[in-house]
C-alpha positions as CSV (number, residue, x, y, z in Angstrom):
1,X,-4.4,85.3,51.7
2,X,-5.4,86.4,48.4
3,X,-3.9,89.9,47.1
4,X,-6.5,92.7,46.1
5,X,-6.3,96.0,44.6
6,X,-8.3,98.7,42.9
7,X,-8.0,101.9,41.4
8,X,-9.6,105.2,40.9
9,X,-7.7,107.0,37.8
10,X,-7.1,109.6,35.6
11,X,-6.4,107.5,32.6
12,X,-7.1,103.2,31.9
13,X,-6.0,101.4,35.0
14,X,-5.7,97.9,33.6
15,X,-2.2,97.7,33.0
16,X,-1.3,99.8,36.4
17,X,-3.8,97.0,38.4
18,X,-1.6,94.0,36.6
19,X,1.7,95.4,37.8
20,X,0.1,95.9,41.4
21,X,-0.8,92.3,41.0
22,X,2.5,91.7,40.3
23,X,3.4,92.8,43.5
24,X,0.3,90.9,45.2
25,X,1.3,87.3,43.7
26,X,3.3,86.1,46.8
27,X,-0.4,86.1,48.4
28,X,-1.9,83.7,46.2
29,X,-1.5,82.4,42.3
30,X,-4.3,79.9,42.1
31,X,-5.8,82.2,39.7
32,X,-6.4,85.9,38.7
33,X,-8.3,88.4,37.6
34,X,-9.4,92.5,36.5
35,X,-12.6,93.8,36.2
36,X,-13.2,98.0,35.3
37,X,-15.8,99.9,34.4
38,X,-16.6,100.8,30.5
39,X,-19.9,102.9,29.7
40,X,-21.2,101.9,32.5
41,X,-20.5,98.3,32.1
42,X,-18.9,95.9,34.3
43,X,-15.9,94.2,32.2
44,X,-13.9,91.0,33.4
45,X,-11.0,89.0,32.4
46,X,-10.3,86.0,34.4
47,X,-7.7,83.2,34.1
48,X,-6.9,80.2,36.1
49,X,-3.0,79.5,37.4
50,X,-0.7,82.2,37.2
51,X,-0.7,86.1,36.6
52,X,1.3,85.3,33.5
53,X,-2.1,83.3,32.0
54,X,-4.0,86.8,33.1
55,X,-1.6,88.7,31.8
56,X,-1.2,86.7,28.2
57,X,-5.4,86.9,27.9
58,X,-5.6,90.9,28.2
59,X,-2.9,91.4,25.4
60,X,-5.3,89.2,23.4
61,X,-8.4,90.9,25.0
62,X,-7.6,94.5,26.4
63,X,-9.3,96.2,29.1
64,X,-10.2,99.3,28.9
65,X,-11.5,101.7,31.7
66,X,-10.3,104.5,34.2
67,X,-11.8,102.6,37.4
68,X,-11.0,98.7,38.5
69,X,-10.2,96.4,40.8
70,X,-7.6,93.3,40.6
71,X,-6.8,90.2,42.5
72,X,-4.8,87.0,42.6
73,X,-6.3,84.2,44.5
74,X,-5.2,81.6,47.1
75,X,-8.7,79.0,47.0
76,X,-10.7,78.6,50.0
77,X,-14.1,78.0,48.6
78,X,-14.5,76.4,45.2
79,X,-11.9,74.9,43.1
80,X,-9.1,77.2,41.8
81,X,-10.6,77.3,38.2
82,X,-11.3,80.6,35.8
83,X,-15.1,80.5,36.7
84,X,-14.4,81.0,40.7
85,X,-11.7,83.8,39.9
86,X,-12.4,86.8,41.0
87,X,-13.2,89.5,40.8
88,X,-16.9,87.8,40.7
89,X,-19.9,90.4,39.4
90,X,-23.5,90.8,38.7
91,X,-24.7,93.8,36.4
92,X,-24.8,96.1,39.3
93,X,-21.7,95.6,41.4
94,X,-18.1,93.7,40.8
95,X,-16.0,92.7,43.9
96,X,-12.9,91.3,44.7
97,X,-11.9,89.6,48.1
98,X,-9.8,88.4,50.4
99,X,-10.2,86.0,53.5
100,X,-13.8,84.2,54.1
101,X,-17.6,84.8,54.8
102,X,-18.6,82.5,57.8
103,X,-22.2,82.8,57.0
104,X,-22.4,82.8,53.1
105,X,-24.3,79.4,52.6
106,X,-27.0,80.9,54.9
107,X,-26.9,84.3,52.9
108,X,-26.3,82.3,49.7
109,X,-29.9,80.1,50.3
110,X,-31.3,83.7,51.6
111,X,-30.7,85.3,48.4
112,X,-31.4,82.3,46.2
113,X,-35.1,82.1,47.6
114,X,-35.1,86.0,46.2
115,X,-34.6,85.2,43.0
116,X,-30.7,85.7,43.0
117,X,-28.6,82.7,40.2
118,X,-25.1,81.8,41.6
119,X,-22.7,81.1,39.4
120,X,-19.6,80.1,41.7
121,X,-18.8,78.0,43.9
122,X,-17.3,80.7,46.1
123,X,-18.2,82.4,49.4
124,X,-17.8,85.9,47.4
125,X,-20.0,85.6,45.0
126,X,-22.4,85.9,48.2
127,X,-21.4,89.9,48.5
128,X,-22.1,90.7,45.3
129,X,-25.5,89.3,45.2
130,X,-25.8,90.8,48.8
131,X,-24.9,94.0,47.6
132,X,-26.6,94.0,44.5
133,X,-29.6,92.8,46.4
134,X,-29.9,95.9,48.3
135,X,-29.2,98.4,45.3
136,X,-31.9,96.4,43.9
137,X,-34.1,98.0,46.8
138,X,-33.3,101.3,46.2
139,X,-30.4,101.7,48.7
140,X,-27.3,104.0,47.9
141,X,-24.0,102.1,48.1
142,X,-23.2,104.0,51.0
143,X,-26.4,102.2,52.7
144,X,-25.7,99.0,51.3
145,X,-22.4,99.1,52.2
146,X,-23.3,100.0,55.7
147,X,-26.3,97.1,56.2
148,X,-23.5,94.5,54.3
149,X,-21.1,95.1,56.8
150,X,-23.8,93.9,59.7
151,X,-24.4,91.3,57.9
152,X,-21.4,89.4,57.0
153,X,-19.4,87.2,59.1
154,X,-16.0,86.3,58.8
155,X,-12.7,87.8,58.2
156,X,-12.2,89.5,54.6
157,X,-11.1,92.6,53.2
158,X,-12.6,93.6,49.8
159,X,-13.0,96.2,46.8
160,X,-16.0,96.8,45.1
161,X,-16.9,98.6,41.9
162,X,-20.4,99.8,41.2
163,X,-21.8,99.6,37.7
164,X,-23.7,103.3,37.7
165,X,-21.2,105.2,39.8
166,X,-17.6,105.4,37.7
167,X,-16.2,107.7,40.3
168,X,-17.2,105.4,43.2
169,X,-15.0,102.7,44.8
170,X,-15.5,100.7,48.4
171,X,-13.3,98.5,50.5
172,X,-14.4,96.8,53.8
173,X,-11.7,95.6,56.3
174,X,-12.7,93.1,59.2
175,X,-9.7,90.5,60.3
176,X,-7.6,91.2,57.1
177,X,-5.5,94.3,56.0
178,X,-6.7,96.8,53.8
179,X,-4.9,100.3,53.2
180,X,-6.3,103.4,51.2
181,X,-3.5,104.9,49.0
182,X,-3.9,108.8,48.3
183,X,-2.9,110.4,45.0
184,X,-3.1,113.6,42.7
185,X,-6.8,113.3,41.0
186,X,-6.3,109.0,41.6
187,X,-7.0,107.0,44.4
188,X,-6.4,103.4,45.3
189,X,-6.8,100.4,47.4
190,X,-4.7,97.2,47.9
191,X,-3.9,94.9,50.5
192,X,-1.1,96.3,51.7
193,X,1.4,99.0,51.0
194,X,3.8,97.3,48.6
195,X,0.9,96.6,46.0
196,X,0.4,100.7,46.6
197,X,4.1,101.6,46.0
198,X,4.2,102.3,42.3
199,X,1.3,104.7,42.7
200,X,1.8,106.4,46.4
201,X,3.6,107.0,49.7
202,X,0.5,108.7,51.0
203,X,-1.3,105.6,52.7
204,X,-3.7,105.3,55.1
205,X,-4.6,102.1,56.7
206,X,-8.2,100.9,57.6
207,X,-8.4,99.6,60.7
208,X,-10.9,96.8,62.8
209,X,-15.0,97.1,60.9
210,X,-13.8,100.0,58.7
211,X,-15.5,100.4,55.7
212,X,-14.4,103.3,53.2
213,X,-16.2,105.0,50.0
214,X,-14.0,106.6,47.5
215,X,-13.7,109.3,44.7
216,X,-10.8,110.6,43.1
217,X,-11.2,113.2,45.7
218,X,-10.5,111.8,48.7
219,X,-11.8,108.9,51.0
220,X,-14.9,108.9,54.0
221,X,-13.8,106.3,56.2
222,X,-17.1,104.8,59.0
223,X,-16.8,102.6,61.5
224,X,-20.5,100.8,63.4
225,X,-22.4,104.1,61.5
226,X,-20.3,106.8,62.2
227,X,-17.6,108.5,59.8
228,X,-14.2,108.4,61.9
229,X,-10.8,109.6,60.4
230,X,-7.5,107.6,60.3
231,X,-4.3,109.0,60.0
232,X,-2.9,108.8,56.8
233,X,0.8,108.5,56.5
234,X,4.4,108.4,54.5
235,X,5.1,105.0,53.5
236,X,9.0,103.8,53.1
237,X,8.1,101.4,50.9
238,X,10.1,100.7,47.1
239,X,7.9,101.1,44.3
240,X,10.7,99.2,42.1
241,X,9.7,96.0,41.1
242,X,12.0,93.8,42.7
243,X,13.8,91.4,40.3
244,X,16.0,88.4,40.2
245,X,18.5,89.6,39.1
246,X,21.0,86.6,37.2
247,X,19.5,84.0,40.2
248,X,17.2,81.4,38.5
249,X,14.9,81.8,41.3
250,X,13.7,84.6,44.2
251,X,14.4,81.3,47.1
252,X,18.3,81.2,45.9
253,X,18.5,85.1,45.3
254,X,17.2,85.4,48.8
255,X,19.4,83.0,49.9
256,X,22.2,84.5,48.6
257,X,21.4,87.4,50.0
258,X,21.7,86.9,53.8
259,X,25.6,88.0,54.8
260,X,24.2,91.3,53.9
261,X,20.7,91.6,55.4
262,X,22.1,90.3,58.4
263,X,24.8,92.4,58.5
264,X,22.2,95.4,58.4
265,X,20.0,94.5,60.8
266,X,22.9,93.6,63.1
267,X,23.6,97.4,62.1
268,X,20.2,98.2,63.6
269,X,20.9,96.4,67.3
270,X,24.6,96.2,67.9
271,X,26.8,98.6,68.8
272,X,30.2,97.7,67.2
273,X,32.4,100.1,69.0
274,X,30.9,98.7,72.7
275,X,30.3,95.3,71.6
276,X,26.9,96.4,73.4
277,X,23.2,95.8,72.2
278,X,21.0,98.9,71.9
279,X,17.3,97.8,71.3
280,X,14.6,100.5,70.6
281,X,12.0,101.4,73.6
282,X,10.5,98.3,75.1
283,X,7.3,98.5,77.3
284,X,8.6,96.3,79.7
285,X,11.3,96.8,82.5
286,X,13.7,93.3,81.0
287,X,15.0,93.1,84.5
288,X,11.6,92.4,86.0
289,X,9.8,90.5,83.5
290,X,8.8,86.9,84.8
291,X,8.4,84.8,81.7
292,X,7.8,85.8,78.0
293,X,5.4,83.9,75.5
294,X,5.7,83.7,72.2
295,X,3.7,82.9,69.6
296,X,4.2,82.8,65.9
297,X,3.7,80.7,62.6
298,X,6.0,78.2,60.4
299,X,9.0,79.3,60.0
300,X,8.5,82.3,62.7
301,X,7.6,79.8,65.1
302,X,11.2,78.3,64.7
303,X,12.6,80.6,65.0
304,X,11.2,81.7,68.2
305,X,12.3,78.2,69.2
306,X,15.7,78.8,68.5
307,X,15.3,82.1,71.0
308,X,13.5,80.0,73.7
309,X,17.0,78.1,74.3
310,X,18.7,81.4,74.1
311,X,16.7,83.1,76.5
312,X,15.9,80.1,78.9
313,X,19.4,79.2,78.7
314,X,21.7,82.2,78.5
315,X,19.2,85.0,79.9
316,X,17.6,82.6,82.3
317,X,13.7,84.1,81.6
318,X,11.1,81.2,81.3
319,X,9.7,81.1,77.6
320,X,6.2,79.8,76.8
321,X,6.3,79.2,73.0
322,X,3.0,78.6,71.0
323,X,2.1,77.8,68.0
324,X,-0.4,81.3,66.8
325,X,-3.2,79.0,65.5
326,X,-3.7,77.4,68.8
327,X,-2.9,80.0,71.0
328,X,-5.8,81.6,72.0
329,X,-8.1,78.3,71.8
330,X,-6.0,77.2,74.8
331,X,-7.0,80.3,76.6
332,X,-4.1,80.2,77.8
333,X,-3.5,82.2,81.5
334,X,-1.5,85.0,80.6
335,X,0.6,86.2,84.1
336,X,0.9,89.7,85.6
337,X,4.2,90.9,85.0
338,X,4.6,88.8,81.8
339,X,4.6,90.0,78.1
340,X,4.0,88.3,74.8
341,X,6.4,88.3,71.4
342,X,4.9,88.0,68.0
343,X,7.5,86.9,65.3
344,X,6.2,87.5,61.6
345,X,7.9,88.3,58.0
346,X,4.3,89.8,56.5
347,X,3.3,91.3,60.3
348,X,-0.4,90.5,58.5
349,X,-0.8,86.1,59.5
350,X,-4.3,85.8,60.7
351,X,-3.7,83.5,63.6
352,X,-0.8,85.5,65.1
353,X,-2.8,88.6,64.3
354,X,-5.1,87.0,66.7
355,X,-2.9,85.6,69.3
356,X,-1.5,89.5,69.6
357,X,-5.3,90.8,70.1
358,X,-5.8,87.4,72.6
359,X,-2.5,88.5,74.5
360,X,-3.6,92.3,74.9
361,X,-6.9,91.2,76.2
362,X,-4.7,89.3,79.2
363,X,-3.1,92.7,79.5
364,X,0.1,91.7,78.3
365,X,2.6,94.5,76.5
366,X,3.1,92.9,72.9
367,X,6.9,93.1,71.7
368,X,6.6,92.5,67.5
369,X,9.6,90.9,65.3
370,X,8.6,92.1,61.7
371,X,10.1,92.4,58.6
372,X,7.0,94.7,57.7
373,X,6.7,97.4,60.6
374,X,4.0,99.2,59.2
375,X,1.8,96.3,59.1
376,X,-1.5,95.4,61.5
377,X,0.7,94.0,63.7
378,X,2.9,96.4,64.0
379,X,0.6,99.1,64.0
380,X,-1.3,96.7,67.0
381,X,2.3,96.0,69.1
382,X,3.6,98.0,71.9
383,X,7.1,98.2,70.2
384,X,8.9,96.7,66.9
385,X,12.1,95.3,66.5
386,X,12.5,95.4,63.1
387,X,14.3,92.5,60.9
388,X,15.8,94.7,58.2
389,X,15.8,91.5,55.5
390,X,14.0,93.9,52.6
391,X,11.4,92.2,50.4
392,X,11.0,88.6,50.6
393,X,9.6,87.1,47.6
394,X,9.9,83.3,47.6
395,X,7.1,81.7,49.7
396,X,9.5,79.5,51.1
397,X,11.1,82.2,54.5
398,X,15.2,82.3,53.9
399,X,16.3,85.7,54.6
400,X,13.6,87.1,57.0
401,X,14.2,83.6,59.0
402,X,18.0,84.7,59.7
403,X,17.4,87.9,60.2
404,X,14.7,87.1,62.7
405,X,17.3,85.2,64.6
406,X,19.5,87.9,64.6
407,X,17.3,90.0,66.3
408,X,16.1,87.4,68.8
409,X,19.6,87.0,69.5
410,X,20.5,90.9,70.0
411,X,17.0,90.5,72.7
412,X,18.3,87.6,74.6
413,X,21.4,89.6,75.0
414,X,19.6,92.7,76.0
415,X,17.5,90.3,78.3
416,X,20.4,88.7,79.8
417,X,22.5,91.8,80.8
418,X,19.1,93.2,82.1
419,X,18.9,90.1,84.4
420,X,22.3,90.0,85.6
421,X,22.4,86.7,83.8
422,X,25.6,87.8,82.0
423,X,28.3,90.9,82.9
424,X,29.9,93.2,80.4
425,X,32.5,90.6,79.1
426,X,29.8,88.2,78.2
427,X,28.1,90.7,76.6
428,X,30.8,92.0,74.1
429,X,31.7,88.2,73.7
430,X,28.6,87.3,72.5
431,X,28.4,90.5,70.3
432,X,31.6,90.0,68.7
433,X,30.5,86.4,67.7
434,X,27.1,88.3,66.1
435,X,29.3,90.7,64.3
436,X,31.1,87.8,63.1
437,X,28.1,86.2,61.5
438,X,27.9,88.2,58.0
439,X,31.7,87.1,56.7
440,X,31.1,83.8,58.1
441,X,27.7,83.2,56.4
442,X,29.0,83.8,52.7
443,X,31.7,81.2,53.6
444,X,29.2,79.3,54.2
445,X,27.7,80.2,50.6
446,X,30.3,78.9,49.5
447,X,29.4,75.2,49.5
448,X,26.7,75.5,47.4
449,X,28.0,73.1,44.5
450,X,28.8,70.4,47.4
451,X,25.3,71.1,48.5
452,X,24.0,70.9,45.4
453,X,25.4,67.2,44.7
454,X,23.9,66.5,48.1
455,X,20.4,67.3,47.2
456,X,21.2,65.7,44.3
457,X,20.4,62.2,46.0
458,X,18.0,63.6,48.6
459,X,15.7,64.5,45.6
460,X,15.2,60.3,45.2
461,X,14.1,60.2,48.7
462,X,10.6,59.5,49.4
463,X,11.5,60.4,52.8
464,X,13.9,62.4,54.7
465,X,14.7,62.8,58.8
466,X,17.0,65.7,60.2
467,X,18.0,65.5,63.6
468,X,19.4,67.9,66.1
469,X,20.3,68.6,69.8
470,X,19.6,71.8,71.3
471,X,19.2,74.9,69.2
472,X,20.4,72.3,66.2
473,X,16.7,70.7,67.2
474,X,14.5,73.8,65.9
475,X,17.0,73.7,62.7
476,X,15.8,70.3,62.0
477,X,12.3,70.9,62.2
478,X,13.4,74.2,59.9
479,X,15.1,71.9,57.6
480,X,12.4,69.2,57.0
481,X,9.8,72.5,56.7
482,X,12.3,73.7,53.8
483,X,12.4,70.3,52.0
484,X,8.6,69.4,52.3
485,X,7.3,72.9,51.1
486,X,9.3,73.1,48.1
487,X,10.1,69.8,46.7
488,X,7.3,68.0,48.3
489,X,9.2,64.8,49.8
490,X,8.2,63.7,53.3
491,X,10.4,65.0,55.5
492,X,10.8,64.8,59.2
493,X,12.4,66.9,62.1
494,X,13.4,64.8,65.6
495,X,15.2,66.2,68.4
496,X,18.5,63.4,67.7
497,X,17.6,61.9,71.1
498,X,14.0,61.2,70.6
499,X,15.4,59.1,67.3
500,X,15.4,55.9,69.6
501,X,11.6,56.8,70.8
502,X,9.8,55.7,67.0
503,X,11.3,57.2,64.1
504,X,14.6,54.8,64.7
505,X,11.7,52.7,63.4
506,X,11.5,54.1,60.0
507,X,15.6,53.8,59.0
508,X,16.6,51.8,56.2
509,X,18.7,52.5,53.0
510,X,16.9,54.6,51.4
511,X,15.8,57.4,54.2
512,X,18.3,59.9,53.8
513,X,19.5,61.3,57.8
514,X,20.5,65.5,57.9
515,X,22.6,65.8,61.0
516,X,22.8,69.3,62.3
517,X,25.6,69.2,64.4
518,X,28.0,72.1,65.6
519,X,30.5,70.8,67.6
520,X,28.9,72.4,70.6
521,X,28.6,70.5,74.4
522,X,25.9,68.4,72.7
523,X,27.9,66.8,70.2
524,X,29.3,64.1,72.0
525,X,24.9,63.0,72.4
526,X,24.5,63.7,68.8
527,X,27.6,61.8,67.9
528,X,25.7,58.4,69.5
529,X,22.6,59.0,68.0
530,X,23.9,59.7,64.5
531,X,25.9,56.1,65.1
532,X,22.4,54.1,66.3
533,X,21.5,55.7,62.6
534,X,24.0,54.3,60.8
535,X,24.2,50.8,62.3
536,X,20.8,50.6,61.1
537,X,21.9,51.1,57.3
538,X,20.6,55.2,57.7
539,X,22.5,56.8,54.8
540,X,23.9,59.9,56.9
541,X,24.7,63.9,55.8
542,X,26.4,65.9,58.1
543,X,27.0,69.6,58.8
544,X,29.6,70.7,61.2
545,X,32.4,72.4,61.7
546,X,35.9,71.4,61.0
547,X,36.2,69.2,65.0
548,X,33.0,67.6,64.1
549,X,34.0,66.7,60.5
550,X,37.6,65.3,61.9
551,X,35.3,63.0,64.4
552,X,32.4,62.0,62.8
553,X,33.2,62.7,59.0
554,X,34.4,59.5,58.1
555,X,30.9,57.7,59.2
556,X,28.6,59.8,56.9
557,X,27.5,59.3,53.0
558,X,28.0,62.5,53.0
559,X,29.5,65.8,54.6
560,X,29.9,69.7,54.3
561,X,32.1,71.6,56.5
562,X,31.1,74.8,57.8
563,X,32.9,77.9,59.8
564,X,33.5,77.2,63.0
565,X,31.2,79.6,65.0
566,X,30.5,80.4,69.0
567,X,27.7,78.3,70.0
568,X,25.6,81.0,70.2
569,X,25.4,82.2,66.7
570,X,25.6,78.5,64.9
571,X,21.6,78.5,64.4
572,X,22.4,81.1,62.5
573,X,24.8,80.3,60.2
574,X,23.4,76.9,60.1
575,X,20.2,77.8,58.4
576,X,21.8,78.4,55.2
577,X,23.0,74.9,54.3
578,X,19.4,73.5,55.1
579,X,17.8,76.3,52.9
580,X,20.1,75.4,50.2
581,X,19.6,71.3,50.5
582,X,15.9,72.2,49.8
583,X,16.7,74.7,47.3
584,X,18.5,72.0,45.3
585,X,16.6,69.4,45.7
586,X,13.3,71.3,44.3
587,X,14.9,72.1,40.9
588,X,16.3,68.6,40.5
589,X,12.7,67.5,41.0
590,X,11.3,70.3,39.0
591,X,9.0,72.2,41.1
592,X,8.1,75.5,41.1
593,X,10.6,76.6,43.6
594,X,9.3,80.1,44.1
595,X,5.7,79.5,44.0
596,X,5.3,76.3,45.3
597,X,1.8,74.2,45.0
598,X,-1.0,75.4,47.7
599,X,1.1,77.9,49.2
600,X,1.0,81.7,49.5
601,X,3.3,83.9,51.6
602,X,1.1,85.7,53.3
603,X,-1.0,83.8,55.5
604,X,-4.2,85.8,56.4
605,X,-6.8,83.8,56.9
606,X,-7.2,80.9,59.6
C-alpha cells in the first residue's frame, strides 16, 4: 500500500515528485524517498519516518534532474529504516514499488549465485538486480521489461528509471493500480489519479499485466507481448492540496465535515420533491434478485453490516456479508440470480479487489459503493453508486463511513419498493427521515466538549467494550475499530446480548462500557444488559436519545444525549459520537491521530 510516482519533465522534478508524495502519504509513511537522473547518474535521497524527514534532507541536499521517481512506504519486507527505502538502485536501473514479489528469495539466491550484492532487506531490491541483470546481457529495457514481467510473481505496481536513457521511464501493473498521466512535452506515473492531479486531467489507467514505456512523447502500453491501447481519459480530480484548515487534525476536520457530505450525497440518491430514491442504472432487475453478498474491508465491512439489517429487515432480500480477505478462500457458491456489493473508500483494497474478480468469475453482476469511481474497482464493477464524501485524508474512515451508509440506505429503499416490501408512504417516510439526517448530524456535533471529557477517562483504560443491539451492534464493532486504531487501547465490540456469553467475564472498575442505544424496539434488551453491566461495577457511557436518557441516564458514569432520529437513520447519526470518543481519546494519549502507527489508508496488498 505504498504510494509511487515518477516523472518525465521539462524542467527538475524533485520538488513536483515531493508534492505528489504529499498526496501519496495516506498509503504509507514508514519511510520515503526520490531518486532522478543527473549526467547520467542515478541520485537518491532516502529518509526513514515521515515525508517531512525527506522533505527536511533535500533542502539540505537538493536533487537535481528532469526525470525521477518518488515513493512513501508502508513495510512489508525489511524493517522500515532509511537503508530499505525506496526507491532502491544499482548503477543501471532505480525502481520504486508498491505491493510484493512472491518469488523474490528464489530470484534473490538466483541472482546472488550471478554475482549480484544485495544491500536490502527488501523484496524490491530483487527487480532492480533483475532488471539490471538483463541490461547487463545486452537486452533493451523494452526486452527486459518484457522477460521481468514473466518472471515475477506477486502483486506490485512499479516505476523504474534507467541510468543511460534520460528520456525513458517504465511502470508495471499486476494486482495494484497504476495510471499514466499525459502532459504538454511531460509525462508521469503515480499510483492513482490524485497523486497525478497537480500535473494532469489526461490519465490513462493500466490495466491487469500491463507494462508501459515512456518518453515525453507519449506512452506504448503491452500486454503478454503485444502493444494494446487503453483509453485515456478526463479525470475530475482536485489538484489543490487539501488542507486542514483551523482543525488540529484531518480525523476531526473530517469529522466535522459530515452534515455536508451527507447532505450531498443524499443530493445524489433522493429526490426531495417525491420523497423518492432515484439510484443510477443497476445490472440487476431489484425485484428479482434472490440474495445479495457483500463483501468489503474494516470499516466498509461495517458498514455493509449496518445494510444487512436494513435490507434483511426492511427490504426483506437475504444478505451474505463477508469479510473481502476471506472471501474467495471460502469459494464460496455464488447463486444464479444473485449479485455481489463491494463497499470501499480507495475502490483500490487488494482483497476486495479480489473478491469482485472472485464474484465475476461466479457470474455474478458487481454493484460498487466508492468514494473513488474512477478507481480499479470501479472501472471493474457493473455500476457505481458513488459516496460523494470528497477526499478522505485521516487513515482512520469518518466521512466516507457515513456517507457509505447513506447510500446503502437510499439502496435498501430502492430494494424495498422494488420488492413490494414497502408502498409509497413508506417510501417518502423513510426518505424524509434521510433528508433529515444532515441538520441532525451537526446537532449531534455539538457535543463534542461533553465527548471530549468522556474520552477524557476512556484514554486511562487499558480496555474498553461497546455494546449494541441491532444496527447499534455493527456501531459497536465500528466504535472499538475507532478507539483501537488511533489511540491504541484494547477495545472490544459485543452484540449487548452476547455480554452474558464471556466478555461479562472481563467487567470490573476499570473497563469502561460504550452503550449504543437509540431508543428503538431493542432498547428495552439493551436496557437489561447495560444493568447486568453495572451490577458488576462496569463503569457505563451512554448514547441515546432524550427517552433513553430519561430511562436509563441516571444508571450510567456517564451520558450524551443525541437527536432523536427514526430508527432507520440512527446508525447514521450515531457514528459521529463513537468517531469523536476516539478522536479524543487519541490526543489525550498523544498519538498520531492522523497517521496512526502501522497503518496506511489504502490497503492494496493482501
Amino acid at each position: 500500500m505504498c504510494g509511487i510516482i515518477g516523472i518525465l519533465g521539462k524542467g527538475e522534478v524533485s520538488g513536483a515528485l515531493l508534492n505528489g508524495l504529499k498526496r501519496l502519504e495516506y498509503r504509507g509513511y514508514d519511510s520515503a524517498g526520490i531518486a532522478t537522473l543527473q549526467d547520467g547518474r542515478i541520485e537518491r535521497r532516502r529518509a526513514e519516518g515521515k515525508l517531512v524527514n525527506l522533505e527536511a534532507l533535500l533542502a539540505k541536499k537538493p536533487l537535481h534532474g528532469q526525470t525521477g521517481i518518488g515513493h512513501t512506504r508502508w513495510a512489508t519486507h525489511g524493517r522500515p529504516n532509511e537503508t530499505n527505502a525506496h526507491p532502491h538502485a544499482t548503477d543501471k536501473v532505480a525502481i520504486v514499488h508498491n505491493g510484493i514479489i512472491e518469488n523474490f528469495q528464489e530470484l534473490r539466491e538466483e541472482l546472488s549465485a550471478a554475482g549480484h550484492v544485495f544491500t536490502t532487506e527488501t523484496d524490491t531490491e530483487t527487480v532492480a538486480h533483475l532488471l539490471t541483470d538483463l541490461l547487463n546481457k545486452g537486452k533493451t529495457p523494452d526486452q527486459a521489461m518484457d522477460i521481468a514481467m514473466a518472471r515475477l510473481h506477486g502483486a506490485f505496481s512499479l516505476a523504474i528509471l534507467f541510468a543511460d536513457h534520460p528520456d525513458l521511464m517504465a511502470g508495471a501493473r499486476r494486482g495494484s493500480p497504476l495510471a499514466v498521466g499525459y502532459g504538454e512535452g511531460e509525462m508521469y506515473l503515480g499510483s492513482d489519479a490524485m497523486a497525478l492531479a497537480p500535473f494532469t486531467n489526461q490519465v490513462c489507467y493500466l490495466e491487469e499485466d500491463d507494462w508501459v514505456m515512456m518518453t515525453r512523447k507519449g506512452a506504448t502500453i503491452h500486454n503478454n507481448g503485444k502493444r494494446v491501447n487503453r483509453e485515456v481519459r478526463q479525470t475530475t480530480v482536485s489538484g489543490a492540496l487539501v488542507g486542514k484548515g483551523n482543525y488540529r487534525h484531518f480525523m476531526m476536520k473530517e469529522i466535522a465535515e459530515q452534515p455536508s457530505v451527507i447532505g450531498d450525497t443524499l443530493q445524489a440518491f433522493v429526490n426531495p420533491l417525491e420523497r423518492r430514491i432515484e439510484l443510477p442504472a443497476l445490472p440487476v432487475d431489484l425485484a428479482k434478485l434472490s440474495r445479495l453478498t457483500i463483501v468489503a474491508c474494516g470499516t466498509a465491512y461495517l458498514a455493509g453490516y449496518v445494510a444487512k439489517y436494513w435490507l434483511e429487515r426492511i427490504a426483506r432480500l437475504p444478505v451474505e456479508l463477508d469479510v473481502a480477505s476471506e472471501f474467495r478462500y471460502r469459494a464460496a457458491p455464488l447463486e444464479p440470480g444473485g449479485a455481489t456489493m463491494v463497499i470501499s473508500q480507495s475502490g483500490e483494497t487488494a482483497d476486495t479487489l479480489a473478491a469482485l474478480r472472485y464474484a465475476k468469475s461466479q457470474g455474478h453482476k458487481i454493484i460498487s459503493v466508492l468514494n473513488v469511481p474512477e478507481s480499479t474497482m470501479g472501472r471493474e464493477s457493473d455500476a457505481v453508486l458513488h459516496t460523494l464524501a470528497g477526499t478522505e485524508i485521516g487513515v482512520a474512515s469518518t466521512k466516507a463511513f457515513t456517507t457509505q451508509l447513506v447510500v446503502l440506505a437510499a439502496f435498501a429503499i430502492a430494494v424495498a419498493r422494488a420488492r413490494g416490501a414497502i408502498d409509497a408512504g413508506r417510501e417518502a417516510a423513510l426518505s424524509s427521515a434521510l433528508l433529515e439526517v444532515p441538520a441532525r448530524a451537526a446537532e449531534v456535533l455539538n457535543h463534542d466538549e461533553a465527548i471530549k471529557a468522556i474520552a477524557l477517562k476512556v484514554a486511562e483504560a487499558r480496555d474498553v467494550l461497546f455494546l449494541g443491539r441491532g444496527t447499534s451492534y455493527p456501531l459497536a464493532l465500528e466504535g472499538a475499530l475507532k478507539l483501537k486504531e488511533i489511540s491504541y487501547i484494547h477495545a472490544e465490540g459485543y452484540a449487548a446480548g452476547e455480554m452474558k456469553h464471556g466478555p461479562i467475564a472481563l467487567i470490573d472498575e476499570n473497563v469502561p462500557i460504550i452503550v449504543v442505544a437509540p431508543s428503538d424496539d431493542l432498547f428495552d434488551k439493551t436496557a437489561s444488559n447495560l444493568q447486568e453491566a453495572r451490577a458488576r461495577g462496569g463503569r457505563v457511557i451512554f448514547f441515546s436519545d432524550a427517552d433513553g436518557i430519561r430511562r436509563l441516564g441516571v444508571h450510567a458514569m456517564a451520558a450524551v444525549e443525541l437527536p432523536k432520529v427514526d430508527p432507520f437513520v440512527a446508525p447514521i447519526l450515531y457514528a459521529i459520537p463513537v468517531q469523536l470518543l476516539a478522536y479524543h481519546a487519541a490526543v489525550a494519549k498523544g498519538t498520531d491521530v492522523d497517521q496512526p502507527r502501522n497503518l496506511a489508508k489504502s490497503v492494496t496488498v493482501e
